[in-house]
Each structure stands twice: as structure tokens, then as C-alpha cells.
N, C-alpha and C positions, 0 to 999 in steps of 0.2 A: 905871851911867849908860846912856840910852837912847840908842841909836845910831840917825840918822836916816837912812831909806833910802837920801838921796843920798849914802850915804858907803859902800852896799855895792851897793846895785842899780847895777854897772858891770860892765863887762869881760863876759870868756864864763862865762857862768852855765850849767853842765850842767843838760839837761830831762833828768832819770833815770828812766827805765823799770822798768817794774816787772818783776821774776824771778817765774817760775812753775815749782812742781817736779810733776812725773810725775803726780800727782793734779791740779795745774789748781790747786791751793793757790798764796798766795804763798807763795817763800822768803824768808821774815822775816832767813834768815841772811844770805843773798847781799844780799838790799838792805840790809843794814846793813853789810857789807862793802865794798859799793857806792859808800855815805855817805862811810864812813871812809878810801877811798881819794880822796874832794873832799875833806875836811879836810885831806889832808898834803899834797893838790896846792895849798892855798893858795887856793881860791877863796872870793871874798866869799859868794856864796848857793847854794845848791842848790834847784831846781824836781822840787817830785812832782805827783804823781795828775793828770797833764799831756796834752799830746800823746806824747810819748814814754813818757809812763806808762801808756796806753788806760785814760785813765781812764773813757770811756763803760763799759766792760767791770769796772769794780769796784762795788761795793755801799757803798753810802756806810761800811756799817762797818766794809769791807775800808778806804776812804780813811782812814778814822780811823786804823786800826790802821798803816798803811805812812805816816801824817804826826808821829804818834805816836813810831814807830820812826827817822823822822829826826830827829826833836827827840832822843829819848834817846840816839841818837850824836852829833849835832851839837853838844851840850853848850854852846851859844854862841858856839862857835867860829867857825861860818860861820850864816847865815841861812839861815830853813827858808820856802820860797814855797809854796805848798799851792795846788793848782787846787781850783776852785769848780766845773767843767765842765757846764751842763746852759741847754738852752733853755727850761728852764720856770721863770724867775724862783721861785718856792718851792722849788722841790729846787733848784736853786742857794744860795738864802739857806741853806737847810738845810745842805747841806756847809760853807757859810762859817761859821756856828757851829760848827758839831763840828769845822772845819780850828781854830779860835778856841781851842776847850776841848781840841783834842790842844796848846796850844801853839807852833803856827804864827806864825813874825814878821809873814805877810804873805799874803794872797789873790791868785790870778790868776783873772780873771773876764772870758771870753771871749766876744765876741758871740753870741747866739745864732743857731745853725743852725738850719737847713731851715726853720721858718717864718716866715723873713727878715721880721723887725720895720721899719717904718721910722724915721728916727731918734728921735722923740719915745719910739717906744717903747723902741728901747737905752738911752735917757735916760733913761726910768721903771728899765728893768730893775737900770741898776748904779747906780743912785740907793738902789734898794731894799736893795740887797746890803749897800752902805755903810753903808746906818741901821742894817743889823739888828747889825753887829759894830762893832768897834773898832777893828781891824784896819786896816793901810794896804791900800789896792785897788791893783794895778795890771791896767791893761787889755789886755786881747789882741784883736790886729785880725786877722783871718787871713781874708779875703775867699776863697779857695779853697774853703774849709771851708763857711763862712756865707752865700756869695755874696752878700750885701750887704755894704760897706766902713763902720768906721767913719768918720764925716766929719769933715773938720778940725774945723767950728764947731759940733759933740757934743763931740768933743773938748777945745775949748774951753772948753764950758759945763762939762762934767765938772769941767775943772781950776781951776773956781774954787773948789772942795774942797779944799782941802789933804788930807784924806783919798784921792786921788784922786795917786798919787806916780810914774807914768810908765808906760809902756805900751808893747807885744810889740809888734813892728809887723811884720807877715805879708806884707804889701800888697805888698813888695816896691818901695817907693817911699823911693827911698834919698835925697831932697831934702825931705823930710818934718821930721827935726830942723833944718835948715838954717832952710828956710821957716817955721817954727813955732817955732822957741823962745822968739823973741824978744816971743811973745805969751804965754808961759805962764812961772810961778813959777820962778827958777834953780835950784830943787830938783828940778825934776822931771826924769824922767829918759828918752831914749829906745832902746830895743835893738832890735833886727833882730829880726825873729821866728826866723830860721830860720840856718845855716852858708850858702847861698846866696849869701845879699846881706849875711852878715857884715862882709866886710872892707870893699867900697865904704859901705856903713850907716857906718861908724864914721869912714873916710877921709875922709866928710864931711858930720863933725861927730855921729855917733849916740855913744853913750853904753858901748855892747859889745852881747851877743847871747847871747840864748838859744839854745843852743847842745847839738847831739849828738855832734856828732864832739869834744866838750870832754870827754865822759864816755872815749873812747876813749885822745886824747891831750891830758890835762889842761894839761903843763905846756910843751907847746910852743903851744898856744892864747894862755896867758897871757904868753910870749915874742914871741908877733905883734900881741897886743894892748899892749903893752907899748914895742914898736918904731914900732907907729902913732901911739900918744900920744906919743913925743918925738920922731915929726916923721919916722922913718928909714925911709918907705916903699920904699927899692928892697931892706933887710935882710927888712919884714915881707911883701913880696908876693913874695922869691926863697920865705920859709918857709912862706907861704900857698900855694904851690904846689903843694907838696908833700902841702899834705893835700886840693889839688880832688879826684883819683880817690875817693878815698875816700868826699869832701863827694857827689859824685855818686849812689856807690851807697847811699847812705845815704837821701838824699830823694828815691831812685824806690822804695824800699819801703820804708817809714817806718809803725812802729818796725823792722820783723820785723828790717832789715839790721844795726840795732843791736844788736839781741838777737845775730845769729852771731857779729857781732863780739865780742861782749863775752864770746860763746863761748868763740870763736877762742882768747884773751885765758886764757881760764878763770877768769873771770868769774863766770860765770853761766851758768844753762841758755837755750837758743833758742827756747823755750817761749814761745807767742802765743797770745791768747785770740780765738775764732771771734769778728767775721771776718776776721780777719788769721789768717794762715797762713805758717807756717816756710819759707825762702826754699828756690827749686829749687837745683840740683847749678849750675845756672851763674851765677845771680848768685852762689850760696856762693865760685864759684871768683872771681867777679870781685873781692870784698870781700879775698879771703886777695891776690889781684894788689894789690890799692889800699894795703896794707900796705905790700907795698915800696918803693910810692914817699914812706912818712915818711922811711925809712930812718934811723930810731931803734933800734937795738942793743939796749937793753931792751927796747923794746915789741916789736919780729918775731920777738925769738930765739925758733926754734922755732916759729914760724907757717909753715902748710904742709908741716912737715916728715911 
């Protein structure tokens, strides 16, 4: 039976980065390890070939082959989001076919950068993306990146698609699902773009977040998000607390911080594709510091040591 996005696109969704070993190859192993450590943390979907995947930096047949690779561990279990990533409406539509034919549940399809379109044209661009596949669309706002914002009433027009199932919201405008829902389909769905504006995103009324520090500490993510839906905000923002240092050093060097982490972790290699570059000796130290304050026993033991 088909499962309809608004019953998995919630909560904290890990944006998974991609591993790269000694050659600049991906590690196909480690991100499948990757994968299979979201499956038993319980998460509805997993996000590849992403922001936290640099995706600019893979070859569409690289994207194939690491959306590929999530679907064959994924086996169902959790949903596999596959980014579309590119400003140039055709090689976007392109990846969103070949995310289509590895088996992907579902496209993320990001405004495009640097030649900041105005709305009509966002509105042609994931207009086009959507006819060319099957696929549910969801949208990604990330105005830092693009420096143009999506606008509520693009927005709008988007979602009289039903193809069109909810959308990243980057913008950092935490009154966004509040203000808007009550104009778009009850299916739809809205998430934070980023662990930043996470928890206030959801406390009023967002949907859950795309999320990095979810790849580090899965299942205490899903404990906060879990405390915010039935109401116990002084339980989920003592446990939100705990992972801000962390949230901090993470989205001032974004992905690289994730990569040491996930090092740290043993994980994965800390391996970044030019132009990102491997974090210095003191954010490394600041990230092994941000640890201690989960103060989770399975996740630090032996960090820093």
C-alpha cells in the first residue's frame, strides 16, 4: 500500500552527507552504514545528494549511485528523499529522473542559486521538474544560499498541485506554518530547513526539520520532537539544550563539522570535496567539547579520549 508523504515527511529527518575515502571516491560502505544506522534509529525518511551531502560536488552518476544505495538499505523501511540540486532547470529535471529510476520515494528541489530567478521563474522551474517525474516534489527555501526567498503566494500557487507535498523552509521564518497552513491542502507538510530554528519551527506548529545533528544523535532528536508534539515543552527544551553547542558548531561549517563528527563517532571518514575543506585543530576541538554537553554514554564514550 502507498504511504502518503504526510504520514512520513515529519519529525527530524537526517540530511546525510556523503563519505569520501582517501581517493576522493565515495565510501558506498560507510554510507550504507550510515543509512542503516537511520533505520534502527526509527526515522520516517532519510535525505541524500543534499545540502549536507554536497551535492554541487557529485556527478549526477555519482547521485544515482549513493540514492541507489539508499533505497537498497532502506528496503522500505524508511523513505528515501533524493535532492534534485541545480540552477539550471534541465540538469535539475535530469537528476529528478535518474533520483525516479534509482527508486527514490520523493524529490527535494531547491530554489535556484546565484541567478536568482524571479518568482514566475521558480514557478516555471519546479513546475517543470514536477511534469517531468512522478515523484512527490518537496520544496526547499533557503534564501542564504539563493538570495531570493521563496514567496508565500509561489508558494501557494505551487500547492495547488498535490504533487507539490511540503517544503524545507531555510528562511528561518518560524511563523510561516502558522500563517500558511490554513491556506494550503492538510497534507501538506512544513519542516525547518536547518537544527537552528528546529525546535521553535515545530513549537509553533512546523511539521519537524531537516536536520544534521539528527544524523549524530538520532534518537534523542526523536525524544524532543516527540515531547514537543504532546505538549511537554519545558522536558523537550531542558533536552534541546543539550544538543545547542553542538547545533552551533555544526552550522558554522556546514557540512565539514558533520563529517568530524561523524568521524569522531567512527562513522566515517572527514573527507570534503573542494570547496569545502576538513575543519582546523580548533573548531575539531570545539565539536569533541559540544559532545559533552549530550551527555549521552553511548554516544561520547571514548570521544576525546
Amino acid at each position: 500500500m502507498l504511504i502518503p508523504p504526510a504520514a512520513w515527511f515529519t519529525g527530524f529527518i537526517p540530511d546525510l552527507p556523503t563519505p569520501f575515502d582517501a581517493a576522493d571516491a565515495i565510501d558506498l560502505k560507510a554510507f550504507a552504514a550510515l543509512c542503516e544506522r537511520q533505520v534502527a534509529a526509527g526515522v520516517p525518511a532519510i535525505v541524500v545528494c543534499e545540502t549536507a551531502g554536497e551535492a554541487p560536488t557529485l556527478s549526477p552518476a555519482e547521485q544515482e549511485l549513493v540514492i541507489r544505495t539508499a533505497v537498497d538499505v532502506a528496503r522500505g523501511r524508511v523513505r528515501v528523499i533524493a535532492g534534485a540540486v541545480s540552477n539550471a532547470t534541465s540538469h535539475a529535471i535530469e537528476l529528478a529522473r535518474r533520483a525516479e529510476a534509482a527508486g527514490a520515494d520523493a524529490v527535494m528541489s531547491v530554489v535556484p542559486a546565484y541567478n536568482k530567478p524571479m518568482q514566475e521563474g521558480m514557478l516555471a522551474h519546479f513546475r517543470a521538474i514536477a511534469a517531468a517525474i512522478g515523484l512527490p516534489v518537496i520544496l526547499h527555501d533557503n534564501p542564504a544560499r539563493t538570495l531570493r526567498p521563496l514567496a508565500d503566494e509561489t508558494l501557494l500557487r505551487l500547492a495547488e498541485s498535490r504533487q507539490f507535498v511540503g517544503l524545507r523552509d531555510g528562511g528561518g521564518d518560524i511563523t510561516r506554518p502558522m500563517r500558511l497552513s490554513h491556506s494550503l491542502p492538510a497534507s501538506f507538510r512544513f519542516l525547518s530547513g536547518g537544527d537552528v530554528t528546529a525546535f521553535a519551527f515545530i513549537a509553533d506548529g512546523g511539521d519537524g526539520a531537516i536536520s544534521e545533528v539528527a544524523n549524530i544523535a538520532p534518537d534523542l532528536c526523536r525524544t524532543i520532537f516527540s515531547h514537543l508534539r504532546q505538549g511537554r515543552l519545558q522536558s523537550a527544551r531542558y533536552l534541546h539544550k543539550r544538543l545547542i553547542p553542538l547545533i552551533a558548531c555544526l552550522s558554522r561549517e556546514d557540512p565539514a563539522a558533520l563529517k568530524y563528527a561523524l568521524n569522531v563517532l567512527g562513522l566515517m571518514s572527514a573527507a570534503t570535496r573542494l570547496p569545502i575543506v576538513p575543519l582546523d585543530a580548533a573548531a575539531q576541538r570545539g565539536v569533541v567539547r559540544a559532545f559533552a554537553a549530550i551527555a549521552d554514554e553511548e554516544l561520547i564514550d571514548g570521544v576525546g579520549a
